[in-house]
Phi, psi and omega in degrees: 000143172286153163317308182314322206256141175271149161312135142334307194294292191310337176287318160294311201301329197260014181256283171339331203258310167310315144324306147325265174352310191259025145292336202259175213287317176297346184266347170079200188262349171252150173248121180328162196254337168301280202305332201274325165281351158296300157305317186262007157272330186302317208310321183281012208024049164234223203222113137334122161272328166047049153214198182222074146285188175280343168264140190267309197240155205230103179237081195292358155272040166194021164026072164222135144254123184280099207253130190247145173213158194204113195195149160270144195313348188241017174242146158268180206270109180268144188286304198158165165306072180275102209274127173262124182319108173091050202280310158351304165289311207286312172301288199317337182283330178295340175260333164304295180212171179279001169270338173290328187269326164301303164321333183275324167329279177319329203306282176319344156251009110359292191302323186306293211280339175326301206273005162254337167330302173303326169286306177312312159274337167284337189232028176072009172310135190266347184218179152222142170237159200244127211210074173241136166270109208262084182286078189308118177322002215224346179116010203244120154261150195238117178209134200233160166209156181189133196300154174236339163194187172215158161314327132341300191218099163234041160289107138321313181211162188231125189321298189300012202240328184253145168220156206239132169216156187269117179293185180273106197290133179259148154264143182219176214290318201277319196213172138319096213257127160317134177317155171218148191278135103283106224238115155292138180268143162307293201276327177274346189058050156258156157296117189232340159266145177224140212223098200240089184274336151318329172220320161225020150055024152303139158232117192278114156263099174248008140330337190287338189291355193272010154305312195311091179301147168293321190240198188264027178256120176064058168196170172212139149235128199237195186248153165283141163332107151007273196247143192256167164307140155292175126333289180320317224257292176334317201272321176290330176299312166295305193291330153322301174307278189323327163273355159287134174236000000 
């Protein structure tokens, strides 16, 4: 089995731990994108890198990495800033002919699978895994894992697979909002990139939900809590903790 999939046990634990968090008075309706790679390194004995590469968590005796995301089921998923070398030329050629426009494209999942590549050569990897948590509107949470490459095959997405179009700039009462590169997957014929290179140069995957499992494999779901610590209950609880020594 890969490295990448956590045991059952681990998948209640890190549901357990997840849970626990979201007792207290204080945690809202989501889980930080810090805590949640924190919990799934103890769980995996592995290391938070907290830098920005493409793997968030690090387990180098068993040469896996993790990319963790953490969202309510209705926000997407940012890949990262993706600043395209020659970005400048490359827009312009997209307004020129449909082969310019295909190139910027290709450009932009180039950077995609380069920046797990990299990681995969920096730190000797044989896989990377996909480590998301999911908030659902209904009370229900989701936290799934699944390879996304290998040393081997550490392609992630494939150029012949998107076609690219410049959206429609829309206005609204404060400003003018800039065209965004948007790229279709071919086989489902969705949107799964918006590439807003005209300006802070986000790129948004909102492909990832079609990641998203159907059944129960290598996933656990679980409930937001009933009931939370009060203030009061919390305070007596830390001042317990604080006296142990």
């Amino acid at each position: 089995m890969s490295n990448v999939y956590s045991t059952q046990e681990q998948l209640k634990t890190i549901s357990k731990i997840l849970t626990g968090y979201l007792k207290l008075p204080f945690s809202g309706d989501a889980i930080p994108g810090a805590l949640m790679e924190s919990i799934v390194s103890e769980v995996k004995s592995g290391q938070v890198l907290n830098t920005y590469d493409f793997i968030d968590i690090l387990n180098q005796s068993k040469k896996v990495g993790w990319q963790v995301k953490s969202t309510k089921a209705s926000t997407p998923v940012t890949w990262k800033r993706a600043k395209i070398p020659n970005s400048l030329q490359l827009i312009k050629d997209s307004n020129n002919s449909a082969q310019g426009l295909q190139k910027l494209g290709d450009t932009i999942i180039k950077f995609c699978n380069d920046h797990a590549l990299e990681s995969i050569n920096e730190y000797g990897l044989d896989e990377i895994g996909y480590s998301r948590l999911i908030v659902h509107k209904d009370g229900i949470l989701t936290y799934f894992e699944k390879i996304l490459c290998t040393k081997a095959n550490p392609k992630i997405f494939h150029e012949s697979e998107f076609e690219w179009k410049w959206s429609t700039p829309k206005k609204t009462k404060k400003k003018e909002q800039l065209p965004a590169l948007h790229g279709f997957h071919k086989p489902s014929k969705k949107k799964w990139f918006a590439w807003h290179g005209l300006g802070e140069n986000q790129l948004h995957f909102s492909g990832e939900k079609a990641w998203w499992p159907s059944d129960g494999i290598n996933k656990i779901d679980f409930s937001f809590p009933k009931e939370r610590l009060s203030q009061a209950q919390l305070i007596k609880l830390l001042n317990e903790i604080s006296a142990v020594q």
